[in-house]
N, C-alpha and C positions, 0 to 999 in steps of 0.2 A: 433478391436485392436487399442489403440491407442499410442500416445507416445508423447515426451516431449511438443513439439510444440502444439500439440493437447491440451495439458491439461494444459498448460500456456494462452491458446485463451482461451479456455473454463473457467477458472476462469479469466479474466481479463474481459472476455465479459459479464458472470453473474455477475461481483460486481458493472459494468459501468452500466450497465439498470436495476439492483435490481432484477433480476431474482434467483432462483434453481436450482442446479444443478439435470437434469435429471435420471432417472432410468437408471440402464446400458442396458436393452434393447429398450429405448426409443429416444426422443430428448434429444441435449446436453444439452440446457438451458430451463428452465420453465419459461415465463413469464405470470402476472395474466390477460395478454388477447391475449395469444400465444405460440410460440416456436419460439428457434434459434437454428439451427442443425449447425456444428464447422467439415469443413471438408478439407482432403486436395487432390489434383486435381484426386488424382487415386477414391476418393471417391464422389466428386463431382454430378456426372449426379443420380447417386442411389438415394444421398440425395432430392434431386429436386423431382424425382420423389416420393419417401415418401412425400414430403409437397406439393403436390400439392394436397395432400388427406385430409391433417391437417385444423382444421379451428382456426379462430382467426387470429393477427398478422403471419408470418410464414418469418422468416430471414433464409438466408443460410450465413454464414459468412465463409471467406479463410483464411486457415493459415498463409499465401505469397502473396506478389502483383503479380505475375507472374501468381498465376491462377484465377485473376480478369475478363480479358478479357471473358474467358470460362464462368465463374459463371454468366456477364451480359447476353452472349447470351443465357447459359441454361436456365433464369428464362423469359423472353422476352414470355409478354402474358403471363404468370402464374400468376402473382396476389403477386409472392414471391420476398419479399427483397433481397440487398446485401449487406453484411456489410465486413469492413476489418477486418484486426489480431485485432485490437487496439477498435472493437465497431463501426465506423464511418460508416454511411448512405451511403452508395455508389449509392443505388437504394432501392428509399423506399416501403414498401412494401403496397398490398390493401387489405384488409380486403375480403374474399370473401361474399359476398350476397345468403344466402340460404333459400329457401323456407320454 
């Protein structure tokens, strides 16, 4: 489910990095060497956990600065980015290396 905040990120985030908007049962954003998933803190940890399965680039972006703090520790050792409402690099992200 999502709602305004959600879908003001999500298109504000895919027109900043040239991405598509996701399937509804997928990632928010499609980018052509990853995903950004657009979450807000009740959603946060689920998300994380979904990308750390995803390959390529792999962003989590927050809807609010107030659940930045969370998003760095959740991703800490995962390989996955942080971005703000606005797109910006909080924590950038690493490509994972697979066999």
């Amino acid at each position: 489910m999502t709602n305004k905040a959600h879908t003001a990120v999500v298109r504000r985030i895919a027109a900043r990095w040239g991405g598509a908007l996701g399937p509804a049962e997928g990632p928010d954003i499609l980018l052509p060497d990853g995903q950004i998933e657009v979450e807000t803190s009740a959603t946060l940890a689920q998300s994380v956990e979904r990308l750390k399965d995803a390959s390529g680039r792999r962003y989590v972006a927050v809807t609010n600065k107030e659940t930045v703090p969370e998003a760095l520790r959740l991703v800490q050792g995962t390989g996955i980015g942080v971005l703000n409402s606005h797109g910006d690099v909080l924590f950038d992200a690493v490509v994972p290396f697979r066999e």
